[in-house]
Biopython code that builds the backbone (N, CA, C, O; Angstrom):
import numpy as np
from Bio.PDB.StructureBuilder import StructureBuilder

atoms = [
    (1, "UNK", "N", (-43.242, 81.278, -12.941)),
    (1, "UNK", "CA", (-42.526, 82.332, -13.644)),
    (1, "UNK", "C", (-41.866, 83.294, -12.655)),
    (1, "UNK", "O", (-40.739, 83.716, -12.912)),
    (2, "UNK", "N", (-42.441, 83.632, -11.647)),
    (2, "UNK", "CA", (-42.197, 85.007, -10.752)),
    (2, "UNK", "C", (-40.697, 83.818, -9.707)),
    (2, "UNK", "O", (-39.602, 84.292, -9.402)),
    (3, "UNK", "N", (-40.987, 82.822, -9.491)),
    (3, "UNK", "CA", (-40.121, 81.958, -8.904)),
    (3, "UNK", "C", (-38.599, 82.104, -9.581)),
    (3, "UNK", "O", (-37.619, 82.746, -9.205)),
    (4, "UNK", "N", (-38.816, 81.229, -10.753)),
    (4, "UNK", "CA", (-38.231, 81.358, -11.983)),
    (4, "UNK", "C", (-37.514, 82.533, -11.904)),
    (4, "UNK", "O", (-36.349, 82.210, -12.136)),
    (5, "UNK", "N", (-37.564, 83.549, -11.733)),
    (5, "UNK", "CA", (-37.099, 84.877, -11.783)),
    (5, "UNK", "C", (-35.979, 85.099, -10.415)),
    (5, "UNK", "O", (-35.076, 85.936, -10.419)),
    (6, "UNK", "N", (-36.196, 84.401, -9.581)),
    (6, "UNK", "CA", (-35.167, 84.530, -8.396)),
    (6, "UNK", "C", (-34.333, 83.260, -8.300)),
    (6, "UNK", "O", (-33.282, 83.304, -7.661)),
    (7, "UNK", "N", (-34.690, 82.228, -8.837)),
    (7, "UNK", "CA", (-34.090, 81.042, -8.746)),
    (7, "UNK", "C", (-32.832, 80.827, -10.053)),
    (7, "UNK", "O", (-32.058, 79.873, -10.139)),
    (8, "UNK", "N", (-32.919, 82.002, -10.976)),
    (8, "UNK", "CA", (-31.457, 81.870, -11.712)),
    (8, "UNK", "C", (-30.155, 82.194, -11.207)),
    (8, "UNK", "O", (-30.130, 82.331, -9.984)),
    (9, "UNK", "N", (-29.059, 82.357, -11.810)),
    (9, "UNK", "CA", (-28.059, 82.729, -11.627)),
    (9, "UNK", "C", (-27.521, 83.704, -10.672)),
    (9, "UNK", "O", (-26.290, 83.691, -10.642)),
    (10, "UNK", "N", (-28.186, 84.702, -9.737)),
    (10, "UNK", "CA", (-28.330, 85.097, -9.042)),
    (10, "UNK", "C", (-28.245, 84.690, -7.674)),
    (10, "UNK", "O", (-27.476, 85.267, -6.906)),
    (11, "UNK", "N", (-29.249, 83.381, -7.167)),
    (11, "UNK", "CA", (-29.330, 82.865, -6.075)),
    (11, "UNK", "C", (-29.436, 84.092, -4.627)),
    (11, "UNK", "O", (-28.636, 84.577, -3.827)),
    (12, "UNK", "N", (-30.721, 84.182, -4.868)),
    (12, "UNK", "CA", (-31.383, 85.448, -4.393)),
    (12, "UNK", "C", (-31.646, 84.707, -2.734)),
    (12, "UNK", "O", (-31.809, 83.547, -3.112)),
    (13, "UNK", "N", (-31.780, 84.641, -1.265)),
    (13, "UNK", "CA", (-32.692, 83.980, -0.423)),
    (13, "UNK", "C", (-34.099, 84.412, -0.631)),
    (13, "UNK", "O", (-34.423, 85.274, -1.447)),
    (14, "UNK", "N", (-34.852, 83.824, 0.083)),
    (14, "UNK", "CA", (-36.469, 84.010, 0.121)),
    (14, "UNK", "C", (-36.615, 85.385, 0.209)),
    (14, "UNK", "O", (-37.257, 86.075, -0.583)),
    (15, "UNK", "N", (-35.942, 85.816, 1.293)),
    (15, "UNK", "CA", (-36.459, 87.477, 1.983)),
    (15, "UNK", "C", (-36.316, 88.499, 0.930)),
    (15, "UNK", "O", (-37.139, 89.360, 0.618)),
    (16, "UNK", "N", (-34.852, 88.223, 0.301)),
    (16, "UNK", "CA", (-34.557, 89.333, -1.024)),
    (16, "UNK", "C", (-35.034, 88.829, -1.964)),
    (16, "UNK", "O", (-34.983, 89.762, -2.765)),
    (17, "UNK", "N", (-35.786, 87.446, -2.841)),
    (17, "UNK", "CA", (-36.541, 87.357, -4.215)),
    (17, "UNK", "C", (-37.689, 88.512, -3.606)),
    (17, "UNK", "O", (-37.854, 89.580, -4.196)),
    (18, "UNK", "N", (-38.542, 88.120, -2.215)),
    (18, "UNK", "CA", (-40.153, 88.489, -1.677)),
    (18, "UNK", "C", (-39.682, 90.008, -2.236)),
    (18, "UNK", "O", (-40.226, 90.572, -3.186)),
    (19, "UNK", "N", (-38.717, 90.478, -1.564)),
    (19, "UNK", "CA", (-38.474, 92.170, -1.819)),
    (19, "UNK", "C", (-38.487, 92.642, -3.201)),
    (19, "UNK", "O", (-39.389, 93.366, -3.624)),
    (20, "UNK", "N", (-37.304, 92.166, -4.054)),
    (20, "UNK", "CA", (-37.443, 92.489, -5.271)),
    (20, "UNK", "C", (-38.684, 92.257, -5.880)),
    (20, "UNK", "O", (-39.078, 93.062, -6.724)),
    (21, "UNK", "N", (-39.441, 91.166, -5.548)),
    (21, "UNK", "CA", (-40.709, 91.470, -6.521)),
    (21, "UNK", "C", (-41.542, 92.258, -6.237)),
    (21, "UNK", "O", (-42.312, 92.628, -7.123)),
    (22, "UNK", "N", (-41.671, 92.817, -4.799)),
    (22, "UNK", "CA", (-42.581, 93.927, -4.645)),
    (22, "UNK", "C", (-41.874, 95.526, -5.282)),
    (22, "UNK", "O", (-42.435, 96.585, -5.565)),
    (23, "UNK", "N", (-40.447, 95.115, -5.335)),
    (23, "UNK", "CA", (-39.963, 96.786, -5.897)),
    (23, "UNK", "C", (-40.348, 96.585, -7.450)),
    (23, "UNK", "O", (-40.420, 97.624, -8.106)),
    (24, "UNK", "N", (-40.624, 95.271, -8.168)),
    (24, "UNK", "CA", (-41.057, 95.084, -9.304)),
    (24, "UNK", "C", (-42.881, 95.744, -9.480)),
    (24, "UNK", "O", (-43.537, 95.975, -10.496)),
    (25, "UNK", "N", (-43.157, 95.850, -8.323)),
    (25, "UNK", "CA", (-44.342, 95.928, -8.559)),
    (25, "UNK", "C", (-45.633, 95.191, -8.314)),
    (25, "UNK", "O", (-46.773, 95.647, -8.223)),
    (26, "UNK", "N", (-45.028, 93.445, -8.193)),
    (26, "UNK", "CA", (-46.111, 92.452, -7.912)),
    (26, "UNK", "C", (-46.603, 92.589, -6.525)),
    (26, "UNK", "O", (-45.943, 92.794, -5.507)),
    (27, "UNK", "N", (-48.255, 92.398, -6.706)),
    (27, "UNK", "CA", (-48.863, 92.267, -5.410)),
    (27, "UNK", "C", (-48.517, 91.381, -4.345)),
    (27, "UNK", "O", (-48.294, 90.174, -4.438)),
    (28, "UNK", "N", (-48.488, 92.348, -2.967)),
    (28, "UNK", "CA", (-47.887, 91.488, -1.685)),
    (28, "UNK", "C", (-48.746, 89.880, -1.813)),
    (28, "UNK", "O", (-48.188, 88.792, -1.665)),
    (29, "UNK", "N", (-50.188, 90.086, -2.115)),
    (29, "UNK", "CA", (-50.702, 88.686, -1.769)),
    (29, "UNK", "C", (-50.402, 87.581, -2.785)),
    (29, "UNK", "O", (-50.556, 86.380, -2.567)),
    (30, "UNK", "N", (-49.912, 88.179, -4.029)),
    (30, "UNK", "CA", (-49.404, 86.569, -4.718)),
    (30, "UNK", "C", (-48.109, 86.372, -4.263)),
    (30, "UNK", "O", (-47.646, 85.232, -4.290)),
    (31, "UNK", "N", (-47.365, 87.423, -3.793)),
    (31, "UNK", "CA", (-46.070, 87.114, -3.253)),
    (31, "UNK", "C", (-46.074, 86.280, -1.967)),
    (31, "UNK", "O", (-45.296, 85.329, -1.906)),
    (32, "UNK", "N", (-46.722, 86.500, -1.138)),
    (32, "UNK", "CA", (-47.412, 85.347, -0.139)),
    (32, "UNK", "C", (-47.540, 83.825, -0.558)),
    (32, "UNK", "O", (-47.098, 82.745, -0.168)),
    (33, "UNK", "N", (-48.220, 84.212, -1.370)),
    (33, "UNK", "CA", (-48.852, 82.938, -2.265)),
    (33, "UNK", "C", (-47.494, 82.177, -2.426)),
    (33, "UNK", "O", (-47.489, 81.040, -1.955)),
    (34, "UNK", "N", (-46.475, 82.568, -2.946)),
    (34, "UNK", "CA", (-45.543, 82.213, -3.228)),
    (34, "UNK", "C", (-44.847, 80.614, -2.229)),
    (34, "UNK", "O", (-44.640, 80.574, -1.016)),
    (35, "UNK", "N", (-44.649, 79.583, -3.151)),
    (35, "UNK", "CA", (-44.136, 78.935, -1.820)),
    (35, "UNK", "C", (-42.211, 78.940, -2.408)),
    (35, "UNK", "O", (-41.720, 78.736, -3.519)),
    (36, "UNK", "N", (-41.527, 79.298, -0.956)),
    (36, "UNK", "CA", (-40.127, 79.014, -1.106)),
    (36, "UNK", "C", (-40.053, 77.793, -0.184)),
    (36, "UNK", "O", (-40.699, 77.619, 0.849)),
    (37, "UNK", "N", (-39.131, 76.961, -0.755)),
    (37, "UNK", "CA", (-38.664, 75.820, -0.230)),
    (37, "UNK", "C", (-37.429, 75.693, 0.824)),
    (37, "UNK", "O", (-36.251, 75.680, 0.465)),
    (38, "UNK", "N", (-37.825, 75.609, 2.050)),
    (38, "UNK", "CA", (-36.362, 75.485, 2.722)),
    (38, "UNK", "C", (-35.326, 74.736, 2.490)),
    (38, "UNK", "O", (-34.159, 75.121, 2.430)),
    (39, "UNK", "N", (-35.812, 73.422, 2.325)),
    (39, "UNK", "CA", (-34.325, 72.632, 2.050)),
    (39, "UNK", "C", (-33.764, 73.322, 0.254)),
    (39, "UNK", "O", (-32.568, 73.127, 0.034)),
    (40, "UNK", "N", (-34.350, 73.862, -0.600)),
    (40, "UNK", "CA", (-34.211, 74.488, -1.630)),
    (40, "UNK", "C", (-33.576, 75.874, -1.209)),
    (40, "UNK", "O", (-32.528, 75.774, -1.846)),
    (41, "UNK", "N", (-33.507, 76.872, -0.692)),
    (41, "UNK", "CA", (-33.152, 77.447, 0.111)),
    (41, "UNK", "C", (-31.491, 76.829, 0.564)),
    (41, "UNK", "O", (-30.511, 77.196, -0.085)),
    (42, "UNK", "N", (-31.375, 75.970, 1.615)),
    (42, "UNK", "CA", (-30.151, 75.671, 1.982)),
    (42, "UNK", "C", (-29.189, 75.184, 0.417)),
    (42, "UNK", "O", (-28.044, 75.616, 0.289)),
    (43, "UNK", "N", (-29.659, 74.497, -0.404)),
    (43, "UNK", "CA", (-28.984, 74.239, -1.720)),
    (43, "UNK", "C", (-28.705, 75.175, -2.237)),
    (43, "UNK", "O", (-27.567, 75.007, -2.674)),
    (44, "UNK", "N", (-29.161, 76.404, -2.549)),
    (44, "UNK", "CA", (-28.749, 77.628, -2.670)),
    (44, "UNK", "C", (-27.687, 78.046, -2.386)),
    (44, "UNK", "O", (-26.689, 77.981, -3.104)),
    (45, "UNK", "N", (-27.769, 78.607, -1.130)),
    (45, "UNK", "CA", (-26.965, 78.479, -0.236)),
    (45, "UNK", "C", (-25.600, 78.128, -0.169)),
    (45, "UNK", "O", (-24.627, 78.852, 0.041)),
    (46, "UNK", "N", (-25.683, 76.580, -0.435)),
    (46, "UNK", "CA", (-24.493, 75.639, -0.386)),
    (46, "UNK", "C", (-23.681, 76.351, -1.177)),
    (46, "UNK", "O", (-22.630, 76.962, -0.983)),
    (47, "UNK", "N", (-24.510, 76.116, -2.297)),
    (47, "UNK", "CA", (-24.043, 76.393, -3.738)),
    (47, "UNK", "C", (-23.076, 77.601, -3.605)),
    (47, "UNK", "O", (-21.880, 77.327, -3.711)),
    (48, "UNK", "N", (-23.421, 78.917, -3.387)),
    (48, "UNK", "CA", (-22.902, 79.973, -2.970)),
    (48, "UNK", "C", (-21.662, 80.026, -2.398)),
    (48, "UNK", "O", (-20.586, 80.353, -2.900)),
    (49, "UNK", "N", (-22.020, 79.554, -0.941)),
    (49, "UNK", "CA", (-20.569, 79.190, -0.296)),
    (49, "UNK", "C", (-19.335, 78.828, -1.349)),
    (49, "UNK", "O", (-18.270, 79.389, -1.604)),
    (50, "UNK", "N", (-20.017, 77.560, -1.866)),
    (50, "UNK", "CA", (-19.140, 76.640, -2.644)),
    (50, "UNK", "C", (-17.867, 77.285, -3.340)),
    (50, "UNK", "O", (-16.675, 76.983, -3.300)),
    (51, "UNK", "N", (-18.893, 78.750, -4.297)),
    (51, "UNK", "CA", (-18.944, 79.180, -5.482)),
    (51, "UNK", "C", (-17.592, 80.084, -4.689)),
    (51, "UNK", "O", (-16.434, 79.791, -4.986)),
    (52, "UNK", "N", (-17.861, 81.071, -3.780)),
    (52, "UNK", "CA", (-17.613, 82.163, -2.781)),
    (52, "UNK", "C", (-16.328, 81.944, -2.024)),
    (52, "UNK", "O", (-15.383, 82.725, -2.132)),
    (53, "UNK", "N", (-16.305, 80.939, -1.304)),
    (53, "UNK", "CA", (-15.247, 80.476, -0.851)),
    (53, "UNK", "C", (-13.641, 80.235, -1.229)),
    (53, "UNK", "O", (-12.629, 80.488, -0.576)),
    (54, "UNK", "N", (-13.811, 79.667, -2.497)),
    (54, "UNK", "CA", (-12.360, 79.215, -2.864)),
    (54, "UNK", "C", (-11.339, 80.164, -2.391)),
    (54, "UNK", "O", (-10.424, 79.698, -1.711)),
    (55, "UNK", "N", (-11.359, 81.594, -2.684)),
    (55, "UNK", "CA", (-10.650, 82.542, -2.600)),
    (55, "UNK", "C", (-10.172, 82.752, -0.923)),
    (55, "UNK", "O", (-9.282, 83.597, -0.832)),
    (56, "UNK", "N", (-10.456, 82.346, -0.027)),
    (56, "UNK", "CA", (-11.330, 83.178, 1.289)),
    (56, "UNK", "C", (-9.833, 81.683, 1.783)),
    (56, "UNK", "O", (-8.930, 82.284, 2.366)),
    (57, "UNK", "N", (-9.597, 80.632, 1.706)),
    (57, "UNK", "CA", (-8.551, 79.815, 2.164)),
    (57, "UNK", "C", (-7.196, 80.614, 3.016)),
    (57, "UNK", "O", (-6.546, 80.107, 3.930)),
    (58, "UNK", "N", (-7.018, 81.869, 2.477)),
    (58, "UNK", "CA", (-5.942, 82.385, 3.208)),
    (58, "UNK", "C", (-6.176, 83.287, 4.404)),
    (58, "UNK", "O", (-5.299, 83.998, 4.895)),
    (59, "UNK", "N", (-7.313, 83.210, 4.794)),
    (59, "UNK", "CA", (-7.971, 84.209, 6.073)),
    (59, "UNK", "C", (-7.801, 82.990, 7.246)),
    (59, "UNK", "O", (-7.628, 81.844, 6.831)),
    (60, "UNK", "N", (-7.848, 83.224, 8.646)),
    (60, "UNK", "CA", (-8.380, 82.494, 9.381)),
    (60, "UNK", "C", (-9.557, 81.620, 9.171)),
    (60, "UNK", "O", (-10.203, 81.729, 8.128)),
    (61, "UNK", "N", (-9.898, 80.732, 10.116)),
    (61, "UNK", "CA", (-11.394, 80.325, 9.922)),
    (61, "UNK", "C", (-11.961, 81.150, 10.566)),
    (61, "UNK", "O", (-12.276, 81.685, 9.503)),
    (62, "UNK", "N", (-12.390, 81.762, 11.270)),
    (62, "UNK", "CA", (-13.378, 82.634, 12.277)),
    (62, "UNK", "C", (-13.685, 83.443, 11.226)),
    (62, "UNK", "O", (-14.846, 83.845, 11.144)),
    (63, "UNK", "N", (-12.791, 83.802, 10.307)),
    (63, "UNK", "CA", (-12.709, 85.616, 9.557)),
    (63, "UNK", "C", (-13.517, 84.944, 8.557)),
    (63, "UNK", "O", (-14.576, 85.431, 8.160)),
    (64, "UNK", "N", (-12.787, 83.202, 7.894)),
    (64, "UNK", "CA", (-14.119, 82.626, 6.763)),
    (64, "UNK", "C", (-15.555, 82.692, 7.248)),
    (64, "UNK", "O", (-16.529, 83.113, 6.624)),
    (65, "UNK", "N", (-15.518, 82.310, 8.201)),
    (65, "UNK", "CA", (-17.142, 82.133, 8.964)),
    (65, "UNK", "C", (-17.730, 83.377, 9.064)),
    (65, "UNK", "O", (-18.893, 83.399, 8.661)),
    (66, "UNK", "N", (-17.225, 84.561, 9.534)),
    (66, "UNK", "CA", (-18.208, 86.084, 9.173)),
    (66, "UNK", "C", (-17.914, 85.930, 7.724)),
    (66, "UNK", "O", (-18.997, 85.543, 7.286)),
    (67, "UNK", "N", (-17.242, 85.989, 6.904)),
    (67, "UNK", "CA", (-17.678, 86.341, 5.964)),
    (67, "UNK", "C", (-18.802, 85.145, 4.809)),
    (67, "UNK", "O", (-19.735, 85.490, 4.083)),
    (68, "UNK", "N", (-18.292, 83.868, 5.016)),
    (68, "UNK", "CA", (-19.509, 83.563, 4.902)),
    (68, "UNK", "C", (-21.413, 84.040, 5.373)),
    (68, "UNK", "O", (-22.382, 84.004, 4.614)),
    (69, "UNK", "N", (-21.387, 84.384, 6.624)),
    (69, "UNK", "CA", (-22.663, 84.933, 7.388)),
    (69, "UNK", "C", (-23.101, 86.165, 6.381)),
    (69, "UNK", "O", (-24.110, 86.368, 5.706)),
    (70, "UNK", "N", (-21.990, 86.825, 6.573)),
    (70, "UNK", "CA", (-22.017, 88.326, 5.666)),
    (70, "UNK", "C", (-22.741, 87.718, 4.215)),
    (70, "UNK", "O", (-23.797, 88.126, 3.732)),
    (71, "UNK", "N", (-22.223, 87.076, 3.893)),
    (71, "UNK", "CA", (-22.363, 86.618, 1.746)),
    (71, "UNK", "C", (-24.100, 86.562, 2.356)),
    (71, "UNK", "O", (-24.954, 87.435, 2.201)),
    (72, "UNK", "N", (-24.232, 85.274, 3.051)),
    (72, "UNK", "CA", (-25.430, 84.828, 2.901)),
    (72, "UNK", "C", (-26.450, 85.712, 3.226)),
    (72, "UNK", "O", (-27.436, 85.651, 2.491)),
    (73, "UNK", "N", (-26.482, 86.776, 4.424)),
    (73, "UNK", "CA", (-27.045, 87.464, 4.858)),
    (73, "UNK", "C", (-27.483, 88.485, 3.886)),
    (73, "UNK", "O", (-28.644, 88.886, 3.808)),
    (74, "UNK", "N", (-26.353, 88.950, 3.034)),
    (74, "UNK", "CA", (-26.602, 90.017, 2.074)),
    (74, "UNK", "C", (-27.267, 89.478, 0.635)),
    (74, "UNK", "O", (-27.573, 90.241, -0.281)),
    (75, "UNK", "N", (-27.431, 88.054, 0.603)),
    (75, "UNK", "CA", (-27.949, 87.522, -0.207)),
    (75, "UNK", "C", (-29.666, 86.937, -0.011)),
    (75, "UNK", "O", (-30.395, 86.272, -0.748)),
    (76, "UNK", "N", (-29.831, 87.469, 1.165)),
    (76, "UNK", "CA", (-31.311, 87.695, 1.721)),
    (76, "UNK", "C", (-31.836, 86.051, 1.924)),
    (76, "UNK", "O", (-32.905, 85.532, 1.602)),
    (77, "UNK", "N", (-30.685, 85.498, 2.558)),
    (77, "UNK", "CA", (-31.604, 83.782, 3.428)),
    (77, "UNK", "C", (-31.470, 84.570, 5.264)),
    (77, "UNK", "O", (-30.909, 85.558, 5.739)),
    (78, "UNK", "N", (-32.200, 83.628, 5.716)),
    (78, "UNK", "CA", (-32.661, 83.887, 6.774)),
    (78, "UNK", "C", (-31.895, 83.210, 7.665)),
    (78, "UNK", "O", (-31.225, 82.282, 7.212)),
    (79, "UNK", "N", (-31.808, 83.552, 9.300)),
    (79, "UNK", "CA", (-30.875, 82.902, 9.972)),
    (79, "UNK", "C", (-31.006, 81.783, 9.752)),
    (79, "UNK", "O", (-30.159, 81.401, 8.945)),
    (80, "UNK", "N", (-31.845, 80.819, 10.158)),
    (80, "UNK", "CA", (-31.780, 79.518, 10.137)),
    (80, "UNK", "C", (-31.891, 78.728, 8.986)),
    (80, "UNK", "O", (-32.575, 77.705, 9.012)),
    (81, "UNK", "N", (-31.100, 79.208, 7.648)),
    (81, "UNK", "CA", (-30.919, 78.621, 6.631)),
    (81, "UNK", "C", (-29.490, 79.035, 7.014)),
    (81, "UNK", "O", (-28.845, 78.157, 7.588)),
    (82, "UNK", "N", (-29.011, 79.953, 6.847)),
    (82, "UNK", "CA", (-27.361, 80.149, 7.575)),
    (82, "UNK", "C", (-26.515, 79.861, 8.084)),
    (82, "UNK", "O", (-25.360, 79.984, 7.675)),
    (83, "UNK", "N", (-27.084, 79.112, 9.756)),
    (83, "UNK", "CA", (-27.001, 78.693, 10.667)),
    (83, "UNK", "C", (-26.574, 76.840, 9.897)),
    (83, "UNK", "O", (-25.614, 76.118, 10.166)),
    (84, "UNK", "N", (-27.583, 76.628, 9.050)),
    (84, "UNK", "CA", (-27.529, 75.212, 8.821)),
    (84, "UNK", "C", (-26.185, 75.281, 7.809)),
    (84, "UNK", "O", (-25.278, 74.473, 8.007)),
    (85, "UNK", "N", (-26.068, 76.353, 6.620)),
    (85, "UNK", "CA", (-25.266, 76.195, 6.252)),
    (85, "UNK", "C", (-23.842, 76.273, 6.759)),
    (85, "UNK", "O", (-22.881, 75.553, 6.489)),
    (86, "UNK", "N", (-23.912, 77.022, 7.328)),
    (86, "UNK", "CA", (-22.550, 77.362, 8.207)),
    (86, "UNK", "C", (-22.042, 75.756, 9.249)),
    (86, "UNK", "O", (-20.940, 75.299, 9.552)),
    (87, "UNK", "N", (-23.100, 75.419, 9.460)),
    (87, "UNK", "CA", (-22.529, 74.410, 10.232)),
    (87, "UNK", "C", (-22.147, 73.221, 9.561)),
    (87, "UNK", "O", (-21.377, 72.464, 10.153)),
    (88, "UNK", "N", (-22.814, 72.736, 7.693)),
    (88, "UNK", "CA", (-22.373, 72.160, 7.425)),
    (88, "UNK", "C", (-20.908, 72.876, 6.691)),
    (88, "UNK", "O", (-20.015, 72.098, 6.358)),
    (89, "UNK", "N", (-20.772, 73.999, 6.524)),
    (89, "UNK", "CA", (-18.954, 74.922, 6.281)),
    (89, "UNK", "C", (-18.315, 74.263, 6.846)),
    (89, "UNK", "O", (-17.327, 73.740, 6.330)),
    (90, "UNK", "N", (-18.653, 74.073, 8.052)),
    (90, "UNK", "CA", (-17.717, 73.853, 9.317)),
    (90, "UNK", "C", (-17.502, 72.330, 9.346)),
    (90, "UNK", "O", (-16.353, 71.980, 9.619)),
    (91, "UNK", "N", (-18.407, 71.365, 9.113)),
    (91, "UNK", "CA", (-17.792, 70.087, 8.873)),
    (91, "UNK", "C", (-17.133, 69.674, 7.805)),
    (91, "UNK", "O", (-16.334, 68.746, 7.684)),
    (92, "UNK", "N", (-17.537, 70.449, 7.032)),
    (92, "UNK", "CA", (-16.430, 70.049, 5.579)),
    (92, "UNK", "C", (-15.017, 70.652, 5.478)),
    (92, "UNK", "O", (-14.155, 70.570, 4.603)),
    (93, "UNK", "N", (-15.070, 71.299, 6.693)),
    (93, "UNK", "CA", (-13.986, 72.322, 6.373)),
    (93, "UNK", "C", (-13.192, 71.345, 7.766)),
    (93, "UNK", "O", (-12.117, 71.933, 7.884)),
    (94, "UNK", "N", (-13.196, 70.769, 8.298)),
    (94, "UNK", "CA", (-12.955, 69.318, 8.903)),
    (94, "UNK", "C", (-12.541, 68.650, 8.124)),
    (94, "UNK", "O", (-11.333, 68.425, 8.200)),
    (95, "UNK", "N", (-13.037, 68.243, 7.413)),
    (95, "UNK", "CA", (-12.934, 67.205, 6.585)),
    (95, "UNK", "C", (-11.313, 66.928, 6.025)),
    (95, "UNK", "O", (-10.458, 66.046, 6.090)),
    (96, "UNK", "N", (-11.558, 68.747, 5.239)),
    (96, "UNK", "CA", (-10.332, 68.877, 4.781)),
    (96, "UNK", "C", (-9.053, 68.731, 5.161)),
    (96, "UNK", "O", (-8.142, 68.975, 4.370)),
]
sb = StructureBuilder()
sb.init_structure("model")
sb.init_model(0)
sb.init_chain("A")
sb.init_seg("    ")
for serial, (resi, resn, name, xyz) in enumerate(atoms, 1):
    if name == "N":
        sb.init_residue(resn, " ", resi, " ")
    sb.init_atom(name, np.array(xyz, "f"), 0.0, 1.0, " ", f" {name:<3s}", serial, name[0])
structure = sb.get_structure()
């Protein structure tokens, strides 16, 4: 349930669901308890970009890439969910 609660529409990272539920009130140790999934985590993530991006085509790439960092960062994932996403940004954005 408490999962459930960060994993909707939102797409919260680990660090900002852990936060909001303590400003909710829930105890630090079931929040511990809590397991977040990394590769669940990077799908997130993706997703975001995905969602985030379309608009962002008329900037440089360097200027897409902070502001991707920025989205994700303020969306509370951690560097090295970032890091992974960003680098798969960067091959798809190859691709293209």
């Amino acid at each position: 349930m408490l999962l459930s609660h960060c994993e909707g529409s939102r797409y919260l990272g680990a660090f900002a669901c852990k936060e909001e539920l303590r400003a909710r009130g829930v105890d630090r140790q079931i929040i511990d308890e809590l397991v977040f999934n990394d590769q669940g985590e990077i799908e997130k993530a993706l997703k975001i970009v995905a969602k985030k991006t379309r608009h962002l085509k008329k900037f440089p790439f360097y200027v897409r890439l902070k502001k991707v960092y920025e989205l994700l960062s303020r969306k509370g994932f951690d560097n090295s969910t970032i890091t992974q996403v960003i680098k798969q940004y960067k091959e798809d954005e190859k691709e293209e």
